[in-house]
N, C-alpha and C positions, 0 to 999 in steps of 0.2 A: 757663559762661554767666552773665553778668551779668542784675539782676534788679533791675526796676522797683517799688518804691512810693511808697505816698502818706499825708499826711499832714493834718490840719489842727492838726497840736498847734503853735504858738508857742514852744516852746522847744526844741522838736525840731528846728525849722525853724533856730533861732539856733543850736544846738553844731551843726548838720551844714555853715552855714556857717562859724561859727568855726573849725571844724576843717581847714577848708581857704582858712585867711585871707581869710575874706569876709565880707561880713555883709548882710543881710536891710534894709537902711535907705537902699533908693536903688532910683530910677526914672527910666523914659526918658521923658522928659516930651513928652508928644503934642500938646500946644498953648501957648501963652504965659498963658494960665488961671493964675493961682493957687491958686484951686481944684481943680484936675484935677491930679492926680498923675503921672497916665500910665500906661503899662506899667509891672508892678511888674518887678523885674528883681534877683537877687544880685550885688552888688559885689563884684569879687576887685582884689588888689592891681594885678595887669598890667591893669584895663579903666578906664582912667581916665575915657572919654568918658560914664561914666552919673553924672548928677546924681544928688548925697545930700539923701536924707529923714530925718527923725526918724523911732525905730523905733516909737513909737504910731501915728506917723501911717502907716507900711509895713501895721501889723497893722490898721489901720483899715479902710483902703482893702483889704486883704485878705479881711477879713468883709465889707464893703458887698457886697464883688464875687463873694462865694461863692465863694470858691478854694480847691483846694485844691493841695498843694507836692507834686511827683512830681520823686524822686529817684533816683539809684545813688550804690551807697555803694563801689562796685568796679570798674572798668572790664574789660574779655576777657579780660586778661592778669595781673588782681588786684590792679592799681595802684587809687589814689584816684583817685575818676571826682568830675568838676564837672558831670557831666551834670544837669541841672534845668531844671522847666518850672512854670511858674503855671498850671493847668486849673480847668475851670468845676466845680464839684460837681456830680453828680447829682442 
């Protein structure tokens, strides 16, 4: 059985993307705002349609917005899972 956690540490969040060639510096921008980021969202190699952010500005937008990173670090069958979500903190 694979198993969900969460995180708010920032460097946790970067090696669990790097480790599966991603990274933490790109978002689906929600409006034509320069200001508004958008959804935050990890970038992997295959998802070319999300615009890249700088990674201050990822973690910025990530504390404005109280988030925190829910992960699997294993999928059913014990492979590396990309499963991930952005959630609101408690």
């Amino acid at each position: 059985m694979t198993e969900s956690v969460t995180t708010t540490d920032h460097d946790e969040i970067r090696r669990w993307a790097e480790s599966r060639d991603g990274t933490p510096a790109n978002a689906v921008r929600v409006t034509e705002s320069d200001d508004d980021l958008g959804v935050l969202r990890i970038r992997f190699r295959d998802a070319s349609d999300l615009d890249t952010i700088g990674g201050d500005e990822f973690f910025a937008k990530f504390e404005e917005a109280r988030l925190e990173f829910l992960y699997q670090d294993e999928t059913a069958d014990g492979g590396t899972s990309r499963f991930h979500k952005f959630v609101r903190r408690d």
